[in-house]
C-alpha positions, 0 to 999 in steps of 0.5 A, spaced: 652 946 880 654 946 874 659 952 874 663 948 880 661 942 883 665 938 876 668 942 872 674 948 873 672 954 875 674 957 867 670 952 864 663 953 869 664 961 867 664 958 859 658 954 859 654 960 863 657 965 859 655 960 852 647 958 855 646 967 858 649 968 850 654 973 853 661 973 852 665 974 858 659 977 862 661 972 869 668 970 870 671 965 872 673 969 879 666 971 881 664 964 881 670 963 885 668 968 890 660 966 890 662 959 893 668 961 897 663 966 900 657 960 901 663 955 903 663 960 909 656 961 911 656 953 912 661 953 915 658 958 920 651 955 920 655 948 922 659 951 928 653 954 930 648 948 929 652 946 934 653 950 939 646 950 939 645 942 939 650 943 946 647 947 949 640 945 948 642 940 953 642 942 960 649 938 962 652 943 957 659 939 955 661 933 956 664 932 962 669 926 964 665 920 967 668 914 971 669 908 966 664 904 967 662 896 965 661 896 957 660 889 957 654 891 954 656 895 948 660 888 946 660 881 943 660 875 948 657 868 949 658 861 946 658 864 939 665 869 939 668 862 943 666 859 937 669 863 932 676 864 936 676 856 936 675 856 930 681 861 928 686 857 932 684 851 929 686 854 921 692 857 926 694 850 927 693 847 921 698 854 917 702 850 922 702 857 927 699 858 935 697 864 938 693 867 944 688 870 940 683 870 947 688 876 948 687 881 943 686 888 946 680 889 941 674 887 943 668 885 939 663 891 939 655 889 938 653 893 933 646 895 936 649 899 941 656 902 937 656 908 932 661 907 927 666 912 926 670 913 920 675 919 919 681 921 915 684 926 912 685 928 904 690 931 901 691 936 895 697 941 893 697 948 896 697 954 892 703 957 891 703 966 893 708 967 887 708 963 881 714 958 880 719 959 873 718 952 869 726 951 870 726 951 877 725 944 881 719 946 887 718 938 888 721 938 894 718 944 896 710 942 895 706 944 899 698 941 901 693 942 905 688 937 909 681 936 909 679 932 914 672 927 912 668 924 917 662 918 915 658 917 921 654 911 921 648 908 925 642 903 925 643 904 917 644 911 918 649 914 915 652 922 915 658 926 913 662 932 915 667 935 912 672 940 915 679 944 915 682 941 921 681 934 925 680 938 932 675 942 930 671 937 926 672 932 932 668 938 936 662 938 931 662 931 931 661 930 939 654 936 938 651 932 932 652 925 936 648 929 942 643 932 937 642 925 935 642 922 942 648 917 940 652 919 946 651 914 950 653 908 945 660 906 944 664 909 938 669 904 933 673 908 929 676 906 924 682 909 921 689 908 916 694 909 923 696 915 922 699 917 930 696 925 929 689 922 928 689 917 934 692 923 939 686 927 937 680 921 938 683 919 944 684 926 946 677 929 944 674 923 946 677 923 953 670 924 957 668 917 955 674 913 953 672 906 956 666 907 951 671 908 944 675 903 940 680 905 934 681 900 929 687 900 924 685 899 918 687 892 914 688 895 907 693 900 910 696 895 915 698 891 909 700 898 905 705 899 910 709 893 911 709 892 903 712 900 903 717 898 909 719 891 908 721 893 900 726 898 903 729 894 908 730 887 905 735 885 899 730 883 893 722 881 891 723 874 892 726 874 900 720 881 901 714 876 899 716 870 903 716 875 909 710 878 907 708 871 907 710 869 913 708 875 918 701 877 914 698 871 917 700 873 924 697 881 923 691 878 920 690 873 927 691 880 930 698 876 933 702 882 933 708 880 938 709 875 934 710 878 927 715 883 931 719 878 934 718 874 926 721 880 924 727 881 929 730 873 928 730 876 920 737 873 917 743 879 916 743 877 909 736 878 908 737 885 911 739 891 906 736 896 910 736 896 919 732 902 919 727 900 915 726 894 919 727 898 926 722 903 922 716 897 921 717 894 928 715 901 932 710 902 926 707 895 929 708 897 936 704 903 937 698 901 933 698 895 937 692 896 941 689 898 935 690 892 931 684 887 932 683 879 930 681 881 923 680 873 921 674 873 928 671 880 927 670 878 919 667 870 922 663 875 926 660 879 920 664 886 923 668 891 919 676 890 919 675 896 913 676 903 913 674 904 905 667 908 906 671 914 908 676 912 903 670 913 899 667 919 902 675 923 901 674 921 893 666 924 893 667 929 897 674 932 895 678 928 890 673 928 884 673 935 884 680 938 887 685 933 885 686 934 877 692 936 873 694 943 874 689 944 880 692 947 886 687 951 892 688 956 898 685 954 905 679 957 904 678 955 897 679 947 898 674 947 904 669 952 900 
Protein backbone atom coordinates (compact mmCIF):
# COMPACT_ATOMS: atom_id res chain seq x y z
CA UNK A 1 0.00 0.00 0.00
CA UNK A 2 2.50 2.21 0.68
CA UNK A 3 4.77 1.53 -1.85
CA UNK A 4 1.92 2.58 -4.64
CA UNK A 5 -1.16 3.45 -3.60
CA UNK A 6 0.53 7.63 -3.11
CA UNK A 7 3.66 7.70 -3.41
CA UNK A 8 6.03 7.36 -6.82
CA UNK A 9 7.00 3.86 -7.62
CA UNK A 10 11.00 5.50 -6.85
CA UNK A 11 9.67 6.81 -3.48
CA UNK A 12 7.65 3.23 -2.37
CA UNK A 13 11.19 1.44 -3.30
CA UNK A 14 13.09 4.00 -0.86
CA UNK A 15 10.77 3.74 2.03
CA UNK A 16 10.81 -0.39 1.55
CA UNK A 17 14.19 -0.18 1.25
CA UNK A 18 14.67 2.33 4.47
CA UNK A 19 12.22 0.30 7.10
CA UNK A 20 13.87 -3.66 5.54
CA UNK A 21 17.43 -1.50 6.44
CA UNK A 22 18.77 -2.78 2.81
CA UNK A 23 19.96 -0.34 0.18
CA UNK A 24 18.60 -1.23 -3.29
CA UNK A 25 17.20 -4.54 -2.44
CA UNK A 26 13.78 -3.82 -4.15
CA UNK A 27 13.65 -1.41 -7.07
CA UNK A 28 11.51 0.55 -8.27
CA UNK A 29 10.63 -1.49 -11.21
CA UNK A 30 9.66 -4.71 -9.22
CA UNK A 31 7.09 -2.87 -7.65
CA UNK A 32 6.15 -1.68 -10.60
CA UNK A 33 5.86 -5.16 -12.35
CA UNK A 34 3.85 -6.57 -8.97
CA UNK A 35 1.04 -4.16 -9.44
CA UNK A 36 0.82 -4.31 -13.21
CA UNK A 37 0.88 -8.22 -12.51
CA UNK A 38 -1.93 -7.88 -9.82
CA UNK A 39 -4.02 -4.98 -11.76
CA UNK A 40 -4.46 -8.07 -14.16
CA UNK A 41 -5.65 -10.45 -12.32
CA UNK A 42 -8.34 -8.20 -11.19
CA UNK A 43 -9.28 -7.38 -14.22
CA UNK A 44 -9.26 -11.05 -15.10
CA UNK A 45 -11.25 -11.78 -11.97
CA UNK A 46 -13.70 -8.68 -13.01
CA UNK A 47 -14.47 -10.25 -16.53
CA UNK A 48 -14.96 -13.63 -15.21
CA UNK A 49 -17.11 -12.52 -12.46
CA UNK A 50 -19.08 -11.51 -14.96
CA UNK A 51 -19.38 -14.09 -17.36
CA UNK A 52 -20.59 -15.91 -14.34
CA UNK A 53 -23.01 -13.27 -13.15
CA UNK A 54 -24.53 -13.65 -16.93
CA UNK A 55 -24.66 -16.97 -17.07
CA UNK A 56 -25.94 -17.87 -13.96
CA UNK A 57 -29.32 -16.63 -15.46
CA UNK A 58 -31.19 -18.76 -17.71
CA UNK A 59 -32.21 -16.12 -20.24
CA UNK A 60 -28.15 -15.89 -20.90
CA UNK A 61 -27.75 -12.11 -22.20
CA UNK A 62 -30.07 -9.35 -22.33
CA UNK A 63 -32.27 -9.57 -25.44
CA UNK A 64 -34.06 -6.62 -26.91
CA UNK A 65 -37.47 -6.22 -25.40
CA UNK A 66 -40.67 -4.17 -26.61
CA UNK A 67 -40.96 -0.78 -25.15
CA UNK A 68 -43.31 -0.90 -22.83
CA UNK A 69 -45.24 1.56 -20.52
CA UNK A 70 -42.51 3.03 -18.02
CA UNK A 71 -44.94 5.15 -16.31
CA UNK A 72 -43.95 3.47 -13.20
CA UNK A 73 -40.56 4.15 -12.90
CA UNK A 74 -41.48 8.10 -13.16
CA UNK A 75 -42.87 11.17 -11.40
CA UNK A 76 -46.27 12.20 -11.99
CA UNK A 77 -49.36 13.40 -10.03
CA UNK A 78 -50.33 16.95 -8.68
CA UNK A 79 -46.87 17.57 -6.93
CA UNK A 80 -44.67 17.69 -10.34
CA UNK A 81 -47.66 19.89 -11.56
CA UNK A 82 -47.11 21.94 -8.98
CA UNK A 83 -43.49 22.54 -9.25
CA UNK A 84 -43.78 23.18 -13.12
CA UNK A 85 -46.38 25.87 -12.26
CA UNK A 86 -44.38 26.94 -10.09
CA UNK A 87 -41.41 27.31 -12.62
CA UNK A 88 -43.16 29.15 -14.94
CA UNK A 89 -44.42 31.37 -12.64
CA UNK A 90 -40.70 32.78 -11.57
CA UNK A 91 -40.13 32.48 -15.87
CA UNK A 92 -42.63 34.96 -15.91
CA UNK A 93 -41.55 37.08 -13.20
CA UNK A 94 -37.67 37.26 -15.42
CA UNK A 95 -40.04 38.16 -17.65
CA UNK A 96 -39.43 34.88 -20.01
CA UNK A 97 -42.01 32.14 -21.29
CA UNK A 98 -41.59 28.65 -22.25
CA UNK A 99 -43.32 25.29 -22.50
CA UNK A 100 -41.77 23.62 -19.72
CA UNK A 101 -44.46 20.57 -19.98
CA UNK A 102 -42.76 19.63 -22.88
CA UNK A 103 -39.35 18.90 -21.84
CA UNK A 104 -37.92 15.67 -23.33
CA UNK A 105 -36.35 14.53 -19.80
CA UNK A 106 -39.03 13.05 -17.66
CA UNK A 107 -38.53 13.06 -13.98
CA UNK A 108 -37.57 9.52 -12.74
CA UNK A 109 -39.00 8.23 -9.19
CA UNK A 110 -36.10 7.50 -7.63
CA UNK A 111 -37.22 3.94 -5.85
CA UNK A 112 -37.31 2.40 -8.98
CA UNK A 113 -34.08 4.00 -10.91
CA UNK A 114 -30.42 3.27 -10.65
CA UNK A 115 -28.32 6.22 -10.89
CA UNK A 116 -25.48 5.77 -13.22
CA UNK A 117 -22.60 8.17 -13.56
CA UNK A 118 -19.79 7.44 -16.12
CA UNK A 119 -16.74 9.43 -17.35
CA UNK A 120 -13.58 9.24 -18.72
CA UNK A 121 -10.11 10.38 -17.12
CA UNK A 122 -7.25 11.44 -18.65
CA UNK A 123 -3.65 11.01 -18.05
CA UNK A 124 -0.18 11.64 -20.49
CA UNK A 125 0.79 8.35 -22.33
CA UNK A 126 4.20 7.31 -22.09
CA UNK A 127 6.28 8.02 -24.80
CA UNK A 128 8.54 4.88 -26.53
CA UNK A 129 11.60 7.04 -26.85
CA UNK A 130 12.43 10.09 -24.79
CA UNK A 131 12.26 13.52 -26.17
CA UNK A 132 15.22 16.16 -26.16
CA UNK A 133 14.43 19.25 -23.96
CA UNK A 134 14.51 21.53 -27.07
CA UNK A 135 11.94 19.98 -28.96
CA UNK A 136 8.42 21.14 -28.76
CA UNK A 137 6.27 17.66 -28.27
CA UNK A 138 3.10 19.90 -27.02
CA UNK A 139 1.21 19.17 -29.89
CA UNK A 140 2.07 15.95 -30.19
CA UNK A 141 0.96 14.72 -26.43
CA UNK A 142 -0.62 12.04 -26.37
CA UNK A 143 -3.04 10.16 -23.31
CA UNK A 144 -4.72 7.69 -22.26
CA UNK A 145 -8.46 7.09 -20.84
CA UNK A 146 -9.73 5.45 -18.22
CA UNK A 147 -13.41 5.04 -17.93
CA UNK A 148 -15.06 5.52 -14.05
CA UNK A 149 -18.55 4.26 -13.25
CA UNK A 150 -20.23 4.99 -9.87
CA UNK A 151 -23.44 2.96 -9.71
CA UNK A 152 -25.87 4.01 -6.89
CA UNK A 153 -29.18 2.45 -5.59
CA UNK A 154 -31.38 2.27 -2.62
CA UNK A 155 -28.26 3.96 -0.75
CA UNK A 156 -25.88 1.58 -2.21
CA UNK A 157 -23.34 2.57 -3.94
CA UNK A 158 -20.20 0.67 -6.30
CA UNK A 159 -17.50 1.82 -8.66
CA UNK A 160 -15.94 0.28 -11.67
CA UNK A 161 -12.91 1.10 -13.36
CA UNK A 162 -11.59 0.30 -16.81
CA UNK A 163 -9.41 0.86 -20.09
CA UNK A 164 -12.37 1.51 -22.47
CA UNK A 165 -16.09 2.55 -22.18
CA UNK A 166 -17.43 -0.40 -24.00
CA UNK A 167 -15.86 -3.12 -22.12
CA UNK A 168 -16.92 -1.42 -18.93
CA UNK A 169 -20.34 -1.03 -20.19
CA UNK A 170 -20.32 -4.67 -20.53
CA UNK A 171 -19.32 -5.16 -16.88
CA UNK A 172 -21.77 -2.72 -15.84
CA UNK A 173 -24.91 -4.83 -17.38
CA UNK A 174 -23.64 -8.42 -15.38
CA UNK A 175 -23.08 -6.54 -12.07
CA UNK A 176 -26.82 -5.17 -12.55
CA UNK A 177 -27.81 -8.69 -13.27
CA UNK A 178 -25.85 -9.94 -10.42
CA UNK A 179 -27.92 -7.43 -8.05
CA UNK A 180 -31.14 -7.71 -9.63
CA UNK A 181 -31.45 -4.10 -10.95
CA UNK A 182 -31.99 -4.97 -14.25
CA UNK A 183 -35.57 -4.64 -14.40
CA UNK A 184 -35.39 -0.67 -13.17
CA UNK A 185 -34.64 2.23 -15.37
CA UNK A 186 -31.18 3.76 -15.75
CA UNK A 187 -30.41 7.64 -15.38
CA UNK A 188 -26.91 8.49 -16.45
CA UNK A 189 -25.57 11.50 -15.96
CA UNK A 190 -22.56 12.48 -17.71
CA UNK A 191 -20.34 15.72 -19.08
CA UNK A 192 -21.99 15.47 -22.86
CA UNK A 193 -19.30 13.88 -24.37
CA UNK A 194 -20.95 12.37 -27.91
CA UNK A 195 -18.65 9.27 -27.91
CA UNK A 196 -19.79 8.35 -24.40
CA UNK A 197 -23.93 8.73 -25.38
CA UNK A 198 -23.18 6.82 -28.71
CA UNK A 199 -22.05 3.97 -26.23
CA UNK A 200 -25.03 4.08 -23.49
CA UNK A 201 -27.52 4.09 -26.25
CA UNK A 202 -25.89 1.41 -28.11
CA UNK A 203 -25.10 -0.93 -25.31
CA UNK A 204 -28.03 -0.28 -23.63
CA UNK A 205 -30.39 -0.63 -26.88
CA UNK A 206 -32.24 -3.98 -25.26
CA UNK A 207 -33.93 -1.63 -22.95
CA UNK A 208 -33.72 1.75 -24.32
CA UNK A 209 -37.26 3.01 -23.39
CA UNK A 210 -35.99 2.07 -19.37
CA UNK A 211 -32.69 4.70 -19.98
CA UNK A 212 -32.30 8.39 -19.59
CA UNK A 213 -29.02 10.28 -20.22
CA UNK A 214 -28.80 13.54 -18.67
CA UNK A 215 -25.88 16.27 -19.19
CA UNK A 216 -24.61 17.59 -16.47
CA UNK A 217 -25.15 21.47 -15.38
CA UNK A 218 -21.72 22.29 -14.59
CA UNK A 219 -20.42 21.16 -18.09
CA UNK A 220 -23.59 22.79 -19.71
CA UNK A 221 -22.50 26.05 -18.38
CA UNK A 222 -18.61 25.11 -18.95
CA UNK A 223 -19.41 24.97 -22.68
CA UNK A 224 -21.10 27.86 -23.55
CA UNK A 225 -18.20 30.06 -21.23
CA UNK A 226 -15.58 28.29 -23.43
CA UNK A 227 -17.65 28.79 -26.63
CA UNK A 228 -19.22 32.29 -26.09
CA UNK A 229 -15.48 33.82 -24.99
CA UNK A 230 -14.21 32.56 -28.40
CA UNK A 231 -17.14 33.82 -30.42
CA UNK A 232 -17.99 37.07 -29.13
CA UNK A 233 -16.05 40.80 -28.97
CA UNK A 234 -14.94 41.30 -25.21
CA UNK A 235 -16.10 40.25 -21.41
CA UNK A 236 -18.75 42.49 -21.09
CA UNK A 237 -21.07 41.67 -24.35
CA UNK A 238 -19.88 37.48 -23.42
CA UNK A 239 -21.51 38.08 -19.74
CA UNK A 240 -24.56 39.79 -20.81
CA UNK A 241 -25.42 36.70 -23.27
CA UNK A 242 -24.36 34.45 -20.81
CA UNK A 243 -27.14 36.14 -18.87
CA UNK A 244 -29.63 36.05 -21.09
CA UNK A 245 -29.24 32.43 -22.54
CA UNK A 246 -28.24 30.60 -18.79
CA UNK A 247 -31.71 31.27 -17.39
CA UNK A 248 -33.48 29.33 -20.80
CA UNK A 249 -30.64 26.04 -20.05
CA UNK A 250 -31.58 26.10 -16.60
CA UNK A 251 -35.58 25.92 -17.36
CA UNK A 252 -34.45 23.19 -19.79
CA UNK A 253 -35.67 25.97 -22.72
CA UNK A 254 -33.19 25.04 -25.12
CA UNK A 255 -34.86 26.09 -28.67
CA UNK A 256 -35.14 29.30 -27.10
CA UNK A 257 -31.45 29.61 -26.11
CA UNK A 258 -30.29 28.69 -30.06
CA UNK A 259 -32.92 30.97 -31.39
CA UNK A 260 -31.18 33.83 -28.60
CA UNK A 261 -28.15 32.80 -29.97
CA UNK A 262 -29.17 33.12 -33.59
CA UNK A 263 -30.66 36.85 -33.34
CA UNK A 264 -27.00 37.86 -31.60
CA UNK A 265 -25.96 41.28 -33.32
CA UNK A 266 -22.96 40.99 -36.20
CA UNK A 267 -21.29 43.67 -34.21
CA UNK A 268 -21.41 41.60 -31.11
CA UNK A 269 -19.74 38.46 -33.14
CA UNK A 270 -16.02 38.05 -33.45
CA UNK A 271 -15.90 34.74 -34.30
CA UNK A 272 -19.29 33.00 -36.62
CA UNK A 273 -17.80 29.35 -36.24
CA UNK A 274 -17.90 29.49 -32.65
CA UNK A 275 -21.37 30.54 -32.53
CA UNK A 276 -22.23 27.89 -35.06
CA UNK A 277 -20.01 25.42 -32.91
CA UNK A 278 -22.44 26.13 -29.69
CA UNK A 279 -25.67 25.90 -31.65
CA UNK A 280 -24.94 22.46 -32.74
CA UNK A 281 -23.37 21.61 -29.25
CA UNK A 282 -27.06 22.67 -27.89
CA UNK A 283 -28.41 20.74 -30.65
CA UNK A 284 -27.36 17.29 -30.24
CA UNK A 285 -27.85 17.33 -26.55
CA UNK A 286 -31.13 18.61 -26.65
CA UNK A 287 -32.75 15.34 -25.78
CA UNK A 288 -30.48 15.02 -22.87
CA UNK A 289 -31.04 18.65 -21.23
CA UNK A 290 -33.60 18.28 -18.43
CA UNK A 291 -35.71 21.39 -16.64
CA UNK A 292 -32.60 21.46 -14.06
CA UNK A 293 -34.94 24.24 -11.93
CA UNK A 294 -37.94 21.39 -11.73
CA UNK A 295 -35.74 18.51 -11.08
CA UNK A 296 -33.81 20.62 -8.16
CA UNK A 297 -37.66 21.61 -6.73
CA UNK A 298 -38.28 18.04 -6.97
CA UNK A 299 -35.11 16.93 -4.97
CA UNK A 300 -33.45 14.79 -8.11
CA UNK A 301 -29.68 15.31 -9.38
CA UNK A 302 -29.11 17.89 -12.01
CA UNK A 303 -25.09 16.62 -11.13
CA UNK A 304 -22.57 14.51 -12.24
CA UNK A 305 -19.98 15.71 -9.73
CA UNK A 306 -19.94 11.81 -7.70
CA UNK A 307 -18.02 10.75 -10.81
CA UNK A 308 -16.03 13.56 -10.79
CA UNK A 309 -15.11 12.52 -7.51
CA UNK A 310 -14.76 9.17 -8.13
CA UNK A 311 -12.03 10.17 -11.22
CA UNK A 312 -10.14 12.20 -8.73
CA UNK A 313 -10.06 9.10 -5.92
CA UNK A 314 -9.41 6.66 -8.19
CA UNK A 315 -7.05 8.09 -10.73
CA UNK A 316 -6.23 11.62 -10.65
CA UNK A 317 -4.80 11.28 -6.84
CA UNK A 318 -2.11 9.01 -7.90
CA UNK A 319 -1.42 9.28 -12.09
CA UNK A 320 -1.79 13.09 -12.29
CA UNK A 321 1.35 14.47 -10.71
CA UNK A 322 4.22 16.55 -12.40
CA UNK A 323 6.49 14.49 -14.53
CA UNK A 324 4.05 11.28 -14.40
CA UNK A 325 3.30 9.59 -17.43
CA UNK A 326 1.88 5.70 -17.89
CA UNK A 327 1.38 2.89 -20.53
CA UNK A 328 -2.20 1.29 -21.15
CA UNK A 329 -1.15 -1.40 -18.70
CA UNK A 330 0.43 0.69 -16.33
CA UNK A 331 -2.53 3.39 -15.70
CA UNK A 332 -5.15 0.71 -15.40
CA UNK A 333 -2.70 -1.65 -12.92
Amino acid sequence: TYGCVQPSYRGGSEFLNRIRHQVDATPHRTIQYFVETEGRRVQEALTARSEEAMAAHPEGAPAAEEASDTAGFLLHGDHVQAVLERCETHLRERGLEGPLQDNPVPYEDVAHSVNITIDDVKVKEQKQHRILPNRKDGQHRKYLLDTVVHVEHGGRRYCLVGAAILPVLQVLIAFLRHNSLLHLRFQFFTDGHGVLHSAILTVFGWCRHRVQVLLDWYHLVKKCKEHLSSALRGAQIRNAVLKEILPLLWYGLVDEAITALHDLEAGQIKEHAAVEKLIGYLERNHPYIPCYAARTELGLRNSSNLGEKMNDLLVSDRQKHNGMCWSKEGSLG
